[in-house]
DOFI-409235 format. One record per residue (C-alpha): residue number from 1; x, y, z. Coordinates in Angstrom, 3 decimals. Layout:
NODE   marfi       east      north         up
NODE     NUM          X          Y          Z
...
# end
This chain:
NODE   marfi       east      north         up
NODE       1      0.000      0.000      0.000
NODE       2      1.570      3.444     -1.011
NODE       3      1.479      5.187      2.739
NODE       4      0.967      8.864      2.609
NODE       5      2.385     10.727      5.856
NODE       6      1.603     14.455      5.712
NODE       7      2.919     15.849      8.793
NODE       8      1.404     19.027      7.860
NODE       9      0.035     21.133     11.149
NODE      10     -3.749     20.554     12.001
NODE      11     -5.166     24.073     12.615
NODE      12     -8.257     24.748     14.463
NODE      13     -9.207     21.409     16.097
NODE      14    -11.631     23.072     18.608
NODE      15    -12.152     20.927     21.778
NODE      16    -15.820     20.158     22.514
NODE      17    -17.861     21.780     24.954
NODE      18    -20.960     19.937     25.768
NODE      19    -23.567     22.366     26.925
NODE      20    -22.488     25.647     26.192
NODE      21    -24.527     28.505     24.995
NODE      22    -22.633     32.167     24.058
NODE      23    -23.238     34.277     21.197
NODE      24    -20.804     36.103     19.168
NODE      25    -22.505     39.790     18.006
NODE      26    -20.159     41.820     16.625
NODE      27    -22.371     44.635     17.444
NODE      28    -22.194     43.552     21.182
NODE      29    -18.673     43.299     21.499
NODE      30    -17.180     40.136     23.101
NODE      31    -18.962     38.038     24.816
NODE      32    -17.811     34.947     27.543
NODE      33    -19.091     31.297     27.311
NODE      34    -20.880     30.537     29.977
NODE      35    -22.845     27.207     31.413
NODE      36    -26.062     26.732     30.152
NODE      37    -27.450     23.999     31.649
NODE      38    -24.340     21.649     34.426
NODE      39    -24.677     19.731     37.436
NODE      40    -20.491     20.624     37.041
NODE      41    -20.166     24.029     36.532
NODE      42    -22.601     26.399     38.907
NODE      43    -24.324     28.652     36.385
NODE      44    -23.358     31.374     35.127
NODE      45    -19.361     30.346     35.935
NODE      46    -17.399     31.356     32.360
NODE      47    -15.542     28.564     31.016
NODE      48    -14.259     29.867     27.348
NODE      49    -14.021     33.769     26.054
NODE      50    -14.496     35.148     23.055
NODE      51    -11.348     36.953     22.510
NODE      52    -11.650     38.097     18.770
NODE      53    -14.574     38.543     16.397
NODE      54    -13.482     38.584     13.004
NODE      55    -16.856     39.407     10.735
NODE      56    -19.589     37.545     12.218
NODE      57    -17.186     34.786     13.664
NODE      58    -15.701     34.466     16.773
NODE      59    -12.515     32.993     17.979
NODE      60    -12.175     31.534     21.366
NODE      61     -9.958     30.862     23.969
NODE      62    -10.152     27.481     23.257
NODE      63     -9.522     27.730     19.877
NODE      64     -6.166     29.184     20.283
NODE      65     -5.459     26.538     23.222
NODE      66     -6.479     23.905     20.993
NODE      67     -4.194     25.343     18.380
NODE      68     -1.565     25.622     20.556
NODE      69     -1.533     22.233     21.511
NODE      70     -1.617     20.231     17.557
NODE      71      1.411     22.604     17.433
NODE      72      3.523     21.835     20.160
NODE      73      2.617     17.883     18.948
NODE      74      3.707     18.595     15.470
NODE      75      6.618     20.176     16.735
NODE      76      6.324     24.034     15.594
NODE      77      8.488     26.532     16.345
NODE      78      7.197     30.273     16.617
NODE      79      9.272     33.441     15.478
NODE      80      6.638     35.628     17.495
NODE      81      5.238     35.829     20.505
NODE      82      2.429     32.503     20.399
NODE      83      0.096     34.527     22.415
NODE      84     -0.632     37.057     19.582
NODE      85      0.867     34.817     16.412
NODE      86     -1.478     32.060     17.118
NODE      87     -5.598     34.048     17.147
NODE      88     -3.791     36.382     14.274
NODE      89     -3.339     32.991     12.171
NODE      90     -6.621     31.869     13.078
NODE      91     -8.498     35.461     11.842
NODE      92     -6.492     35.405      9.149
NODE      93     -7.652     31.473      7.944
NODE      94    -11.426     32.996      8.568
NODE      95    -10.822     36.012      6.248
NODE      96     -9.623     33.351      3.332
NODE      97    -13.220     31.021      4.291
NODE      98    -15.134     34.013      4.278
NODE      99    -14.384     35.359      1.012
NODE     100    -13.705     31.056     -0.380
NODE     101    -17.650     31.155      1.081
NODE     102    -18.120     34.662     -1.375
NODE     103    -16.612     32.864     -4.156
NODE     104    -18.299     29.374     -4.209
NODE     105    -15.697     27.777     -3.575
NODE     106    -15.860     23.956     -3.399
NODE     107    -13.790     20.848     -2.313
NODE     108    -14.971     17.927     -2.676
NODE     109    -15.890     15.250      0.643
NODE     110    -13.790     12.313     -1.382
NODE     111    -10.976     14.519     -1.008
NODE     112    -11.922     15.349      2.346
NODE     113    -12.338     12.093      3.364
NODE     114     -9.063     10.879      2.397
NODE     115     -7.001     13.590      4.024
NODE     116     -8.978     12.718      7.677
NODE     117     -7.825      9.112      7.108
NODE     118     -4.615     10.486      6.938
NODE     119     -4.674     12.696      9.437
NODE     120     -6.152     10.021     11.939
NODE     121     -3.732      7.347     10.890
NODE     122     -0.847      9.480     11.466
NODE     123     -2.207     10.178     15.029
NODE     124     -2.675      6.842     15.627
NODE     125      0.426      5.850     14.580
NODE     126      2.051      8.635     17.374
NODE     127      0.040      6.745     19.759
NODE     128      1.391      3.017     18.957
NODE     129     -2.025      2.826     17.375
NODE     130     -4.127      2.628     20.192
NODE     131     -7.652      3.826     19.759
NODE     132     -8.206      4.312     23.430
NODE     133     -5.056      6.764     23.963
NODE     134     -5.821      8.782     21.066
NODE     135     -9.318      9.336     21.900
NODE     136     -8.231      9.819     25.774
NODE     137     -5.834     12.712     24.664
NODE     138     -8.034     13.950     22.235
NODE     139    -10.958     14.235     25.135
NODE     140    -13.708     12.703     22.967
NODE     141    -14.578      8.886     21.140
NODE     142    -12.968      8.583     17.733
NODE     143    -16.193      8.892     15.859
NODE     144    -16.196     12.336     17.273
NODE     145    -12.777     13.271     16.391
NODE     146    -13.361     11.867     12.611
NODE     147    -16.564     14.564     12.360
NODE     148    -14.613     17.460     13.712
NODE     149    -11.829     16.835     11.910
NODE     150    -13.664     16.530      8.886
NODE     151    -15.381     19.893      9.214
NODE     152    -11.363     21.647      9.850
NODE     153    -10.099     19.750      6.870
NODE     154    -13.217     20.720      4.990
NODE     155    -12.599     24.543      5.836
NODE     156     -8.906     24.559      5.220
NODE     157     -8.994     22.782      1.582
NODE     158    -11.369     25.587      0.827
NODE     159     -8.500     28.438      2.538
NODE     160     -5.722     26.568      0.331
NODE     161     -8.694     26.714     -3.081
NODE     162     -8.685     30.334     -2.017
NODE     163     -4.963     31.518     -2.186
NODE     164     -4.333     29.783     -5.222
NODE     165     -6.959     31.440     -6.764
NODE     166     -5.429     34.627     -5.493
NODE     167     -2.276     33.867     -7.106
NODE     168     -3.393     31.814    -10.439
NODE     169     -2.627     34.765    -12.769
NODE     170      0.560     35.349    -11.418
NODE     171      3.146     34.712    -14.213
NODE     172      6.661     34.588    -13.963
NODE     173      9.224     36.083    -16.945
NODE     174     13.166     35.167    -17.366
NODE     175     13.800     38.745    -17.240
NODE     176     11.772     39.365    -14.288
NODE     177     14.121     36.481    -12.792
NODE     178     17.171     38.589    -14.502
NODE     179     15.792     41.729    -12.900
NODE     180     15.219     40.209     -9.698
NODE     181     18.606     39.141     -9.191
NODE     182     20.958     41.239    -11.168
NODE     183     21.436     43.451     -8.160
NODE     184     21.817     40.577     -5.467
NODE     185     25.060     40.339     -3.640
NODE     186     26.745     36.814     -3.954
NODE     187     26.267     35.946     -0.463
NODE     188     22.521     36.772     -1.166
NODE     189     21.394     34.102     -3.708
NODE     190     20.143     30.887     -2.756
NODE     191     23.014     27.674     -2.000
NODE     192     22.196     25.090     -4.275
NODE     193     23.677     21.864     -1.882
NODE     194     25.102     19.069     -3.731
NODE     195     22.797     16.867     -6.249
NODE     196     23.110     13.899     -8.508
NODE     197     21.288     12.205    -11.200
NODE     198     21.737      7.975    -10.599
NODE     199     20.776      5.222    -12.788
NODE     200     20.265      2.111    -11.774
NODE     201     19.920     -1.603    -12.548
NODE     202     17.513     -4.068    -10.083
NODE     203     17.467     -7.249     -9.393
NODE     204     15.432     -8.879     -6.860
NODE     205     16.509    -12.384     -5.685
NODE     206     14.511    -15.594     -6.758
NODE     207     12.541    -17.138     -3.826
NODE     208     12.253    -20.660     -3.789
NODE     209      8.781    -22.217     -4.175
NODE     210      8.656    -23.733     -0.371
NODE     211      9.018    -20.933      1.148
NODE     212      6.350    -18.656     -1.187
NODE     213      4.185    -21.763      0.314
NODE     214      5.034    -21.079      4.003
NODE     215      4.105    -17.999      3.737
NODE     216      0.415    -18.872      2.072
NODE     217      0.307    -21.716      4.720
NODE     218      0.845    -19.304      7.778
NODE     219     -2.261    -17.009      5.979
NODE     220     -3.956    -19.761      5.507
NODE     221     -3.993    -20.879      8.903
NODE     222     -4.977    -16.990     10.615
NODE     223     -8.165    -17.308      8.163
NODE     224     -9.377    -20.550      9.774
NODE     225     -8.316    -19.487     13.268
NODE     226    -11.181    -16.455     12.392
NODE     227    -12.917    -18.785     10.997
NODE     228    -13.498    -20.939     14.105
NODE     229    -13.754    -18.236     16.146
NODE     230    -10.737    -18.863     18.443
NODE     231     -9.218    -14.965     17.361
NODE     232    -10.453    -11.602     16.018
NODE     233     -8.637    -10.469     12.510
NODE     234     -7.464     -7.418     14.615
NODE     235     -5.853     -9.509     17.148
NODE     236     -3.798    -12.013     14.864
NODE     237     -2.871     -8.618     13.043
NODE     238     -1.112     -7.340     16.071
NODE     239      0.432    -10.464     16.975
NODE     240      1.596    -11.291     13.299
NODE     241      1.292     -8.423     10.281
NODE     242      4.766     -7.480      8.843
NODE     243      2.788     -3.874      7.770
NODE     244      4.553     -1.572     10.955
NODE     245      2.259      1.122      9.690
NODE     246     -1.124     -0.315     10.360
NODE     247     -0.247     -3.884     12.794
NODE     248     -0.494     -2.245     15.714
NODE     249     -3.642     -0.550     14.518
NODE     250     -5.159     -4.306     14.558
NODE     251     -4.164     -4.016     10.726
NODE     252     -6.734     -1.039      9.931
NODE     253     -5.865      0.807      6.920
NODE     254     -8.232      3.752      7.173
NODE     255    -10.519      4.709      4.148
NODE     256     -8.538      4.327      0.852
NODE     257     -9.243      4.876     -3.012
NODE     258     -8.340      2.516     -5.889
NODE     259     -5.084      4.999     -6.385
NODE     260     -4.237      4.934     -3.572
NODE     261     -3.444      1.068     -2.744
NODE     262     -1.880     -2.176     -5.020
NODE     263     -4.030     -2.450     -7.522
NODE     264     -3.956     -6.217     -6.794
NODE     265     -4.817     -5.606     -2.874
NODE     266     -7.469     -3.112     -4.296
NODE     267     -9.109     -5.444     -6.685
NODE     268     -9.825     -7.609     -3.560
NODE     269    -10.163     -5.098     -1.236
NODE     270    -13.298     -3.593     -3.232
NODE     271    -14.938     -6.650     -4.411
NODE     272    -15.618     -7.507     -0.535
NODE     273    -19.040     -7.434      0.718
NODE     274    -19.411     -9.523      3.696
NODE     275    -17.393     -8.144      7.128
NODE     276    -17.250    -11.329      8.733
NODE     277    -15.288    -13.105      5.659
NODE     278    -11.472    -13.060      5.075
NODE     279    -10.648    -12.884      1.282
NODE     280     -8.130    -15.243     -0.099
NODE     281     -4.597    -15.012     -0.148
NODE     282     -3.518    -11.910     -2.644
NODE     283     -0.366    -11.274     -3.790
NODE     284      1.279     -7.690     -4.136
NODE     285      4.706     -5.766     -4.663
NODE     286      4.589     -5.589     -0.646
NODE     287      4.241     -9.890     -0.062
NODE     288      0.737    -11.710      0.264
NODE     289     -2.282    -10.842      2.516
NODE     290     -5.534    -11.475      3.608
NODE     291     -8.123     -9.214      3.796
NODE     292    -10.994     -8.765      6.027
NODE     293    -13.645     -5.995      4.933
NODE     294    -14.719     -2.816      7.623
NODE     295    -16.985     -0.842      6.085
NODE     296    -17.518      0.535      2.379
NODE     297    -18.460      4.877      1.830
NODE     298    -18.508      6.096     -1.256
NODE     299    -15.543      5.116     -3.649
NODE     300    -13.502      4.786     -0.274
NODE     301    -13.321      1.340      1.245
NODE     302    -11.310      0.347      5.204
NODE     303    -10.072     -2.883      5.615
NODE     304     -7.637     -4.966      7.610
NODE     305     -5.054     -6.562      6.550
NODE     306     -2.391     -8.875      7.456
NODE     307      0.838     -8.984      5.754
NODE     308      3.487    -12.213      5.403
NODE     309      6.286    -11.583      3.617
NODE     310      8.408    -14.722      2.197
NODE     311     12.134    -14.421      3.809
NODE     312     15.058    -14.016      1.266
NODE     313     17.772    -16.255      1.905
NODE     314     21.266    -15.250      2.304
NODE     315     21.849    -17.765     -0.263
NODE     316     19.485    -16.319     -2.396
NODE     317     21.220    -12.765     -2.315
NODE     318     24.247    -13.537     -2.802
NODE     319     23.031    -15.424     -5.879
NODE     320     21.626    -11.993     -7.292
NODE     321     24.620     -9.849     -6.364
NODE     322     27.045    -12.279     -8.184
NODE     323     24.850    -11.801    -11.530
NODE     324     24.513     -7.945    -11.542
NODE     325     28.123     -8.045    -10.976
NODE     326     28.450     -9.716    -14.357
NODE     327     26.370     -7.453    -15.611
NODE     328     28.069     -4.873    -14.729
NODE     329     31.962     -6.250    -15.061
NODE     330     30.207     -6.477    -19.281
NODE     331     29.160     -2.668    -18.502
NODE     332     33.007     -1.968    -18.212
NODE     333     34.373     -3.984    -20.614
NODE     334     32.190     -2.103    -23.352
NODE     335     29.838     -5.272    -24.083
NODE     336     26.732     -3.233    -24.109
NODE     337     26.052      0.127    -21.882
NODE     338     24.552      0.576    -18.277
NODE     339     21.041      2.170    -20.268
NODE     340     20.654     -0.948    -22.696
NODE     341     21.353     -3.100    -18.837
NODE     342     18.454     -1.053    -17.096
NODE     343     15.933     -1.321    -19.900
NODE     344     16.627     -4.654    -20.679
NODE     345     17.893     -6.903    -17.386
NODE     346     16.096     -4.376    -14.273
NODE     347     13.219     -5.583    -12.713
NODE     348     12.565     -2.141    -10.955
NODE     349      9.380     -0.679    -13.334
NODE     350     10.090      2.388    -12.059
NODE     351     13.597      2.960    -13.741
NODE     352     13.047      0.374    -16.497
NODE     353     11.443      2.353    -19.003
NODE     354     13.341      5.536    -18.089
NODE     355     16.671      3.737    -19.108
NODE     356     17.579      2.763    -15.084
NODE     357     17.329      6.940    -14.130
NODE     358     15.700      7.641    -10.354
NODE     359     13.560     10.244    -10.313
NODE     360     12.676     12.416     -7.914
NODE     361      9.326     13.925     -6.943
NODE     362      9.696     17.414     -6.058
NODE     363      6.156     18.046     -3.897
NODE     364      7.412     21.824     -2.757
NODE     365      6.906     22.852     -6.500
NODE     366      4.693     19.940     -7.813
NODE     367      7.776     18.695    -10.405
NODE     368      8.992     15.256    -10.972
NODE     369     13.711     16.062    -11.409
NODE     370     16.086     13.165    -12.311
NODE     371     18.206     15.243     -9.502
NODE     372     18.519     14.218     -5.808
NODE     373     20.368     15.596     -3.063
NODE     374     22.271     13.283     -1.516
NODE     375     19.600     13.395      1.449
NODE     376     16.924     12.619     -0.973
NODE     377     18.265      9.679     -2.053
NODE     378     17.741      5.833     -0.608
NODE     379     20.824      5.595      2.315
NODE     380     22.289      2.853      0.562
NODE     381     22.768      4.349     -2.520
NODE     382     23.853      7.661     -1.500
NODE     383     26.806      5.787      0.350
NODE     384     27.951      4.267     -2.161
NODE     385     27.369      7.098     -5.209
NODE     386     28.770      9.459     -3.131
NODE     387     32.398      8.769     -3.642
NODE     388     32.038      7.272     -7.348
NODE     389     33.146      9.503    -10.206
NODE     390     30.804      9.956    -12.731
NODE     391     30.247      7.505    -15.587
NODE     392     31.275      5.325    -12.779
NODE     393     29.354      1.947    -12.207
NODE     394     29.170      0.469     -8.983
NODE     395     29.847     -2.916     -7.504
NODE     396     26.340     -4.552     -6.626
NODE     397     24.804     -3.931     -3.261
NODE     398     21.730     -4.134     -1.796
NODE     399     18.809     -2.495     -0.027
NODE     400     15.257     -2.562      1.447
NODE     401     13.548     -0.617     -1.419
NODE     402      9.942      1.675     -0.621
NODE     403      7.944     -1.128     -0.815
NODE     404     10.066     -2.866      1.933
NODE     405     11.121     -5.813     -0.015
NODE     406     14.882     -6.758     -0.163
NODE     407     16.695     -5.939     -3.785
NODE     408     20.076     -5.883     -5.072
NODE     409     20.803     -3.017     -7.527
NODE     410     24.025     -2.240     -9.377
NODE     411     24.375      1.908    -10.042
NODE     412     25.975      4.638    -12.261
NODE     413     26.667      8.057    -11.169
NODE     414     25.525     10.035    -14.372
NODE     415     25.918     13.567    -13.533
NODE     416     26.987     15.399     -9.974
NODE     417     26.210     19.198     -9.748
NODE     418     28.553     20.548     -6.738
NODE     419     27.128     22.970     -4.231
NODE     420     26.914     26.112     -5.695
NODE     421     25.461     29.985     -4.785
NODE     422     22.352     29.980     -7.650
NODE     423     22.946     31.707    -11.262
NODE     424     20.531     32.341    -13.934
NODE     425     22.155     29.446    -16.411
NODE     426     22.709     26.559    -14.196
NODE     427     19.708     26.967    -11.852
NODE     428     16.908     29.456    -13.667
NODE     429     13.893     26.510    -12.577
NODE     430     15.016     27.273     -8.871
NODE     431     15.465     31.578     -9.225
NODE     432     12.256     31.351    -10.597
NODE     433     10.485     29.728     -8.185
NODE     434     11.901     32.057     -5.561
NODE     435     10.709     35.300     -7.659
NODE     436      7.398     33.324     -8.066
NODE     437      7.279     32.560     -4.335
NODE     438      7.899     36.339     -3.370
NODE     439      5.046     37.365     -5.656
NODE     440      2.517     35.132     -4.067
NODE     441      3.493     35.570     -0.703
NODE     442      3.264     39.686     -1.398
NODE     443     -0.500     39.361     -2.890
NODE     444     -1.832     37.306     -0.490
NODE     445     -0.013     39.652      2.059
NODE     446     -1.525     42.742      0.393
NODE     447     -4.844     40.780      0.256
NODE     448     -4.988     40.089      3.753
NODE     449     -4.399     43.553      4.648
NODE     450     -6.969     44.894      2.147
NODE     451     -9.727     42.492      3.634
NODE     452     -8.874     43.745      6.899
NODE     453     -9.999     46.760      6.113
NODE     454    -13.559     45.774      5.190
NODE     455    -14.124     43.640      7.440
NODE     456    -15.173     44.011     10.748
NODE     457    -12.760     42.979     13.669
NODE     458    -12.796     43.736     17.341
NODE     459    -10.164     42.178     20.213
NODE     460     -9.930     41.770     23.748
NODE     461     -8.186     44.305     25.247
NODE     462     -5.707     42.086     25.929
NODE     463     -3.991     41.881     22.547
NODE     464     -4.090     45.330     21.939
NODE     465     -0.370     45.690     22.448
NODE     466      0.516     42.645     20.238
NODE     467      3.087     43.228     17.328
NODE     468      1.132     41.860     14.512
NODE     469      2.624     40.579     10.845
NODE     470     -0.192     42.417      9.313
NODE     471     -1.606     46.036     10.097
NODE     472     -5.688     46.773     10.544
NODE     473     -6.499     44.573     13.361
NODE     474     -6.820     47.224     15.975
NODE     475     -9.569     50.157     14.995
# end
């Protein structure tokens, strides 16, 4: 299964407060929360303030504890004072919904329902996948946390729709890049570290036929232990799944799309119908499975899964190393060349077809670069490319690729660019982007500061001495 980890900061995940009753009229000023109906809290005791109405929406004390919190766990750092940065962040996010809200814009719950799978697995995953510790620090059952979370996800997908269409016309000239930095001091223009462009040949050792049938055998035998009753899927997932991501999660891979998964896995994973059945043994790039069925919404299906992998031999490695370095002692003697070895002799279809050349996915600007930096590359191969010359094929090796099976690879160092300050021949994709950056970031900027204006704000008194990044707040 392709695993998706965005540890992107969760804004906005309010806390719940069960029985609360406040209103929020701009026209009144700020108003406190206070107990509407508690055996807990005498009544009329405040327990949240509203400490900043931005339009007709108020932010609360809560809010910015809340925010405060999903920070600290995602590890953010603050160049202000938190106090003030954190309810100016959240106003701001409410000027982008309010005029996304203005605009129609719309995003659409398939996407919104993958990104809270994501989101929850990842929290799980922080927790050693225990449902009961997430939903303990989290103050409230998981189905709880799913809705909420669903409604922030919701609102900020329609923020992010809104600043790109604030910068979509924004367009980008090589002599607005030339202008841009013709006046820069040295010192000034971006370091370009190290990078490489690898090819690479793949091999992945032969496994014999008794042990492909242990594995099935072991599968086999969890499905009629369900079966019979004598164990829950979940539990034999723990005990046994070779997935880390989702075995101590009792094997639960959170709601998934076709693209998203194997397409063998998913072509079993979607044709179940019955929650109580196991499917049969399915074989992907990851090893073989079985499948048990949670619940079906949409074009998203969950399942559990539990994952045997067949163990390569020592044997059976060294095998594979001695061929690719046949392969490639025929490489250096001139036989044929390392491209003809990679499109013909790899097994790794990602390379194959591209001649044996990596490729890197660049998700900061949305490109796909046959460059790497060295830290950007698998560890094992940056070890070993790093002190080849290029044109330079390697002895084999081998390594624990993405999909966390063991391969042997041979590689070829086919270009090194050495760290270097930035200039408009050898790095004009990267200037650009900076230029491009700096435009966006000044029209949403200007933007913000406009909608300020028309827009009606008031604060508690007690952030009327903050230093704010933009100007307008206080009237």
């Amino acid at each position: 299964m392709k695993t998706t980890r965005n540890l992107i900061v969760i804004l906005l995940l309010g806390l719940p407060f069960i029985g609360m009753a406040f209103t929020a009229n701009p026209a009144a000023g700020l108003s406190a929360i206070t107990a509407a109906d508690s055996d807990s809290v005498s009544m009329g005791t405040v327990i949240d303030e509203v400490i900043w109405v931005v339009g007709d929406e108020a932010i609360l004390k809560s809010d910015v504890e809340s925010f405060r919190m999903q920070a600290a766990m995602e590890g953010v750092k603050w160049s202000g004072d938190p106090d003030c940065t954190i309810p100016e962040q959240i106003a701001v996010q409410k000027l982008f919904k309010h005029q996304a809200q203005i605009d129609s814009i719309e995003v659409t719950d398939a996407d919104v329902a993958s990104e809270v799978e994501q989101h929850i697995n990842y929290w799980l995953e922080m927790v050693d996948g225990s449902r009961e510790r997430l939903e303990e620090y989290r103050h409230k059952p998981l189905s709880q946390i799913r809705n909420d979370l669903r409604d922030e996800l919701k609102d900020r997908q329609m923020v992010q729709k809104m600043k790109q269409k604030l910068v979509e016309d924004i367009a980008v000239t090589p002599a607005d890049v030339r202008r841009y930095f013709k006046d820069l001091p040295q010192d000034s223009l971006p370091f370009i570290p190290t990078e490489v462009e690898v090819e690479i040949v793949q091999n992945t050792p032969k496994i014999p036929v008794e042990e492909l049938n242990r594995v099935k055998d072991e599968l086999r035998e969890y499905t009629d232990r369900v079966n019979r009753g004598d164990a829950s899927f979940s539990t034999l997932a723990r005990l046994y799944s070779e997935d880390p991501g989702t075995a101590r999660r009792g094997g639960e891979l959170g709601f998934s799309g076709r693209g998203m998964l194997d397409p063998a896995f998913a072509s079993v994973a979607f044709n179940l119908t019955d929650p109580k059945k196991v499917s049969k043994i399915v074989e992907s790039e990851f090893g073989f499975h079985i499948i048990q069925l949670i619940e079906k919404r949409g074009d998203k299906v969950n399942v559990r899964h539990i994952l045997r992998k067949p163990i390569v031999s020592d044997e059976d490695i060294n095998r594979t190393l001695v061929r690719l370095d046949s392969i490639a002692s025929n490489i250096r003697a001139g036989k044929f060349t390392f491209e003809d070895a990679a499109s013909m002799l790899s097994d790794d279809k990602d390379t194959r077809n591209n001649k044996g050349l990596m490729s890197n996915s660049d998700s900061q600007n949305g490109r796909i670069t046959s460059r790497f930096k060295m830290q950007d590359l698998p560890p094992e191969v940056a070890k070993v490319v790093d002190t080849m010359q290029v044109g330079q094929v390697s002895r084999a090796f081998q390594l624990i690729n993405q999909r966390g099976k063991t391969v042997c690879v041979i590689a070829k160092l086919k270009n090194r660019i050495e760290g270097h300050r930035a200039s408009i021949s050898e790095d004009f994709q990267t200037l650009k982007d900076v230029v491009t950056q700096r435009r966006q970031n000044e029209r949403i900027h200007q933007w913000v500061v406009d909608k300020i204006k028309s827009v009606y704000t008031r604060l508690n008194d007690g952030y009327q001495d903050c230093k704010f990044e933009y100007e307008g707040w206080i009237k």
